[in-house]
N, C-alpha and C positions, 0 to 999 in steps of 0.2 A: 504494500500500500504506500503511496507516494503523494506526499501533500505541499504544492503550490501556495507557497503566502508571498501576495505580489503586493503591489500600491504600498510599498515601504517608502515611506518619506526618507528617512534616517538611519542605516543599516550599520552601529558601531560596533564594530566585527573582533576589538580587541585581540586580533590576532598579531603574529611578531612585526607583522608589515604596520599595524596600528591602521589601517583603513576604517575610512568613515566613507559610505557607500550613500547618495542621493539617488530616488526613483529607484529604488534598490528590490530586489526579490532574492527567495532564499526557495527551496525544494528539499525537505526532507524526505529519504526512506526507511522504513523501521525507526531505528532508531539514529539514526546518524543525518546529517547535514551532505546532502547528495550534490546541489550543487550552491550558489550563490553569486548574484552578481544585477547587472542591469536589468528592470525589468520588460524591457524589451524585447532581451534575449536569454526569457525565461524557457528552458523548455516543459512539453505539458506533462501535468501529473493525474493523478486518478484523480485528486479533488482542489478546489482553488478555494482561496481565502484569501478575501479583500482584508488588508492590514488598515484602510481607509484611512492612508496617508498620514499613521501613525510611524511612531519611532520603534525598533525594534534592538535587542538587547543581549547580550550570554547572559540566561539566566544569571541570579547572584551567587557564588560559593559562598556558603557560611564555615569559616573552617576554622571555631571558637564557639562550642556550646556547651553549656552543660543542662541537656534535657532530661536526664531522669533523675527525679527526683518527687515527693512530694512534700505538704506543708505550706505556710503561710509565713511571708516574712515583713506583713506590713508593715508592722509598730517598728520594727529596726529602721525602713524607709523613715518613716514620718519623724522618729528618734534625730536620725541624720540630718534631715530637713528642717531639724530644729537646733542642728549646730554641732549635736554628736558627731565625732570623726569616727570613718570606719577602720574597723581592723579584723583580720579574718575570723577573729571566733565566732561570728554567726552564722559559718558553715556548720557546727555542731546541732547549731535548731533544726536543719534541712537533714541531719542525717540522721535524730531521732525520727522525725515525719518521715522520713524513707523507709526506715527499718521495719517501721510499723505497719507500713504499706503492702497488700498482694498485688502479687506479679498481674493478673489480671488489672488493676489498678495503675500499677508503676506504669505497665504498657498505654493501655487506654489515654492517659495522662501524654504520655512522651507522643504517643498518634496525632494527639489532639494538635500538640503542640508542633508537629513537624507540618501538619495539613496549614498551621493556622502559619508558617514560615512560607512554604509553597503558595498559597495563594496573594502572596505579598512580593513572586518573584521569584522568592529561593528556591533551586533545584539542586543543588547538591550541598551534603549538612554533615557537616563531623558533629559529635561529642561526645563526651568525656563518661567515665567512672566519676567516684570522688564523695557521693554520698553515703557509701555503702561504710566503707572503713573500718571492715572485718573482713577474714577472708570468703565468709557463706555473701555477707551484701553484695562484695565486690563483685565477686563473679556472676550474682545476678546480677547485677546493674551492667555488664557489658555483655551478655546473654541477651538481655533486654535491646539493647542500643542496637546489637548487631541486626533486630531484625525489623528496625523502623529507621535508621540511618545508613548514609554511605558509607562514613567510615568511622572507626570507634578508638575511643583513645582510653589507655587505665589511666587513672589518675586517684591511685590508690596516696598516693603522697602528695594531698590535697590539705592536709591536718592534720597533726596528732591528736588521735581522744583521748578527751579526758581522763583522768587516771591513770594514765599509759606511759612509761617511759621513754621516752624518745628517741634511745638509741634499738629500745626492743622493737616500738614499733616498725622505726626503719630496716629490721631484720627481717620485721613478719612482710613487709612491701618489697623487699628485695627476693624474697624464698617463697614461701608457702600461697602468699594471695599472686606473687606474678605468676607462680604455676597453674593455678587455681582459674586464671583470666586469661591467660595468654590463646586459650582457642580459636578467643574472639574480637581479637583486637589485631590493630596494625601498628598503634602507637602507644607509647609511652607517654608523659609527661610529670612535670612536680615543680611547686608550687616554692618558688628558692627568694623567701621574702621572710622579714623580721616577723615573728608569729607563728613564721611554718615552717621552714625546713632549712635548715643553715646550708653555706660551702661545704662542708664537707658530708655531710647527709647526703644532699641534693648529689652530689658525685658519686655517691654510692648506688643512689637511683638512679641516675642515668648510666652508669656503667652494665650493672647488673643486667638493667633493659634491654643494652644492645647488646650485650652477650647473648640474649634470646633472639636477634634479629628483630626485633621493634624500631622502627623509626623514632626521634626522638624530638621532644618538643617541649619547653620552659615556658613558667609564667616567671617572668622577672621586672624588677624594677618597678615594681608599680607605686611601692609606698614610699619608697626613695631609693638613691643611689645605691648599689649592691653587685654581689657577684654574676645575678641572674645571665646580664648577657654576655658576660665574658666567658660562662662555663655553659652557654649554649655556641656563643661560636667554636668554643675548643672541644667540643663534644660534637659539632657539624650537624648541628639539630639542625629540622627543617626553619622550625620558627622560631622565638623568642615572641613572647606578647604581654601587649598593654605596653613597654618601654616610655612610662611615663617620665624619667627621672636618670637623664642619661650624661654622663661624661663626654667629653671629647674625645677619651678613649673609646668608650663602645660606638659612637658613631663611627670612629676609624675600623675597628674590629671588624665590626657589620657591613663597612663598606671592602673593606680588605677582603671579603669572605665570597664578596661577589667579583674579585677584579679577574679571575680567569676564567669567567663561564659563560660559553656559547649558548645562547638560547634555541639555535635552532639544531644543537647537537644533543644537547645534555638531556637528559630521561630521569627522572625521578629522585630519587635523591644521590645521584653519580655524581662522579666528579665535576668538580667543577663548579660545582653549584651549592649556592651560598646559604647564610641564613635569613631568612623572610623578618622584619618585624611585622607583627601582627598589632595593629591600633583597636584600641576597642572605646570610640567616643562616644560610644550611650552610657558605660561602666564610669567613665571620667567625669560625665555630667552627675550621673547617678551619686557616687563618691564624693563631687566636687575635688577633683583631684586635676591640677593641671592636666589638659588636654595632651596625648603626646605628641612630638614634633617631629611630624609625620611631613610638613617644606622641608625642615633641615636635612633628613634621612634621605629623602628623593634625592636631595639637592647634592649629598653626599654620593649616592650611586646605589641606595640600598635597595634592594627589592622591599614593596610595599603592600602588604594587606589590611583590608577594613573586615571586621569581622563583629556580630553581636552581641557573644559572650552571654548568650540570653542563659538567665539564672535568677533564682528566685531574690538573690539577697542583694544585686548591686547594680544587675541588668536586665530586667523583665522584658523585655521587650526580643521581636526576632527580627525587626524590622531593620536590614540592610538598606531602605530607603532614607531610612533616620539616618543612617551611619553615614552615608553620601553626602545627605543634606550639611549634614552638622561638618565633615569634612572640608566640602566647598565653601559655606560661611565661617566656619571657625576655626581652622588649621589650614586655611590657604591654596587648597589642592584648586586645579583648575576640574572643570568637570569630568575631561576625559581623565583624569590623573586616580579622579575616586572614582569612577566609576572600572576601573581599570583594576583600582585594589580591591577591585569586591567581586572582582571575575575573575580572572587570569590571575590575579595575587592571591586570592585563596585558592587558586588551583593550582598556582605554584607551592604556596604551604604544602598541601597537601600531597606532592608529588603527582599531580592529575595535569599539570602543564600542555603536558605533548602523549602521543599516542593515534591509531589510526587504524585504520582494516588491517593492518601489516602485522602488527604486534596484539591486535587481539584486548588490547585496552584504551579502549579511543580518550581522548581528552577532553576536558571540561573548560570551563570559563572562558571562551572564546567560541566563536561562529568562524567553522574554515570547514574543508569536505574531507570527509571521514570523522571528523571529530562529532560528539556525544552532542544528539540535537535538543540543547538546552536551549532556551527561549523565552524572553520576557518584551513582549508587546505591552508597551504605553499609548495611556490614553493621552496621546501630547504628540506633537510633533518634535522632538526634538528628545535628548537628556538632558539638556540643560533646562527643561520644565523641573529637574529632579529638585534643582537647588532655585528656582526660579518660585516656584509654587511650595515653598514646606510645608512639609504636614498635609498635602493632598494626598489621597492616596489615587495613585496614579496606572496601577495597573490594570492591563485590559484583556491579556490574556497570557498564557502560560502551558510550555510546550515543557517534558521531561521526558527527556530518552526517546523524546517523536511521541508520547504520548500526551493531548492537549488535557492538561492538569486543571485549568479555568478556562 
């Protein structure tokens, strides 16, 4: 079955050539992006769709969630919004409401939550472990993820519980709960911030991780300056995220990390290829925590992702439109710059970059042929409605994997 969507105003294809296509059409088959280009010289398909001189988009990668979970974490919001500053232990409320949850439930909830990401645009969704924080939760919670997301991350070294000693715990996350999880995951991560998991912890979890073959990924720097990104670049994680609170050193690190890497060679997390900061400016707002500086990082040479972080306690929200918007007005990015780290930068996080009928993994965050036909049709002619209009919600319809999702 082969699907025609012509009368594209605006076709920003975020592929390596960065093409922004006018009068533009696009031709899915199955699943994959068949052809693309003018639409005059569209060829014909089983069914057409008038895009009616809308803007058309790579779906958004969300590749920064943490969906499973349940619980209520308003009063900490409104606490904060009354000048409380945060600090990670109100992950502990999210992981008693977890624990207490059935699996029929934890699902339901994380369903709800990825339908309610997709029809906002998002087609491809990482996230995390992290409320379990035993080895029985854990391995549910990425049991769980593995089969309502694309890709799943442990993130058993989210917080030590209560009670717990710190150095025990980091034994039980290195041994019994990564064995207990590793089925169903692709990635690693750990949480290397004052609170949660020092340098040398954090080293131990990412070590141990990639002795199993996990990819590896850091939340660093978020509550200030620290080892986060300099033991994600020496560790050759895909990302480091949130980088609110960065030296001159870690922007050089992070840009160092990208100076030998061909984009139109490199494959997943190969050589050559560097580490992503990951922005999450719904969490920065949410926190009131300086925005991170997400001009300088570009400006540097860094590869850039916007991501949601959507989470009960700092980032409710799944809305990669937000992330754009607040991007373009309030950390400087021009539109194609955020709309670029919310496609092809989360798909770079996620080592989903490149791929095609050859290899049998096609790629995400970008509109080219063979790659994964993700799709985000605006009701706007342009993306630059995204940052023009905030707070509209602007999508009109919604293709995954050639399947129309809205």
């Amino acid at each position: 079955m082969s699907t025609l969507i012509t009368n594209v105003a605006e076709l920003m294809t975020q592929d390596l050539d960065h093409r922004v296509l006018k009068d533009a059409a696009v031709v899915i088959e199955g699943e994959r992006v068949a052809w693309l280009g003018q639409a005059a010289d569209a060829p014909a398909a089983d069914e057409a769709v008038d895009a009616g001189g809308r803007a058309l988009l790579p779906g958004w990668v969300d590749s920064h969630t943490h969906l499973i979970f349940a619980g209520d974490r308003t009063a900490e919001f409104e606490a904060r919004m009354a000048g409380e500053s945060y600090s990670a232990g109100g992950i502990a409320v999210t992981t008693g409401a977890t624990r207490t949850t059935s699996d029929f439930d934890l699902t339901r909830l994380a369903m709800g939550r990825v339908a309610e990401a997709v029809s906002q645009g998002t087609t491809y969704l990482e996230t995390k472990t992290g409320y379990g924080l035993d080895v029985e939760n854990e391995a549910r919670s990425a049991r769980i993820a593995s089969t309502v997301v694309d890709e799943v991350t442990y993130l058993g070294a989210h917080l030590v519980p209560a009670g717990m000693d710190a150095q025990e715990y980091t034994d039980l996350v290195c041994g019994p709960m990564l064995a207990a999880v590793r089925p169903f995951v692709r990635w690693a991560d750990v949480f290397c911030e004052r609170g949660a998991f020092t340098e040398e912890q954090s080293r131990r979890v990412l070590q141990a991780c990639r002795d199993t073959g996990l990819g590896l990924r850091v939340h660093g720097n978020q509550l200030g300056e620290g080892p986060g990104v300099q033991l994600a670049v020496e560790f050759g994680a895909a990302s480091v995220d949130h980088v609110n609170y960065l030296s001159a050193a870690d922007v050089d690190a992070l840009a160092a990390s990208w100076s030998g890497w061909d984009p139109g060679s490199s494959r997943g997390t190969g050589a050559g290829r560097g580490t992503v900061a990951t922005c999450l400016p719904a969490c920065d707002l949410s926190t009131r925590q300086p925005l991170a500086p997400g001009r300088d990082l570009l400006d540097a040479g860094v590869q850039l992702a916007l991501a949601s972080n959507c989470n009960p306690g700092t980032s409710y929200t799944s809305s990669m439109a937000f992330c754009v918007t607040t991007a373009v007005l309030q950390m400087r990015l021009s539109v194609h710059e955020a709309v670029r780290a919310a496609t092809y930068g989360g798909a770079l996080a996620l080592g989903r970059e490149s791929g095609t009928d050859t290899d049998g993994e096609r790629a995400v965050g970008s509109i080219a042929v063979g790659h994964r036909a993700d799709l985000h049709l605006l009701n706007a002619p342009s993306a630059t409605h995204l940052a023009y209009r905030p707070g509209i919600p602007l999508t009109h319809a919604v293709w995954r994997a050639g399947v129309r999702a809205r």
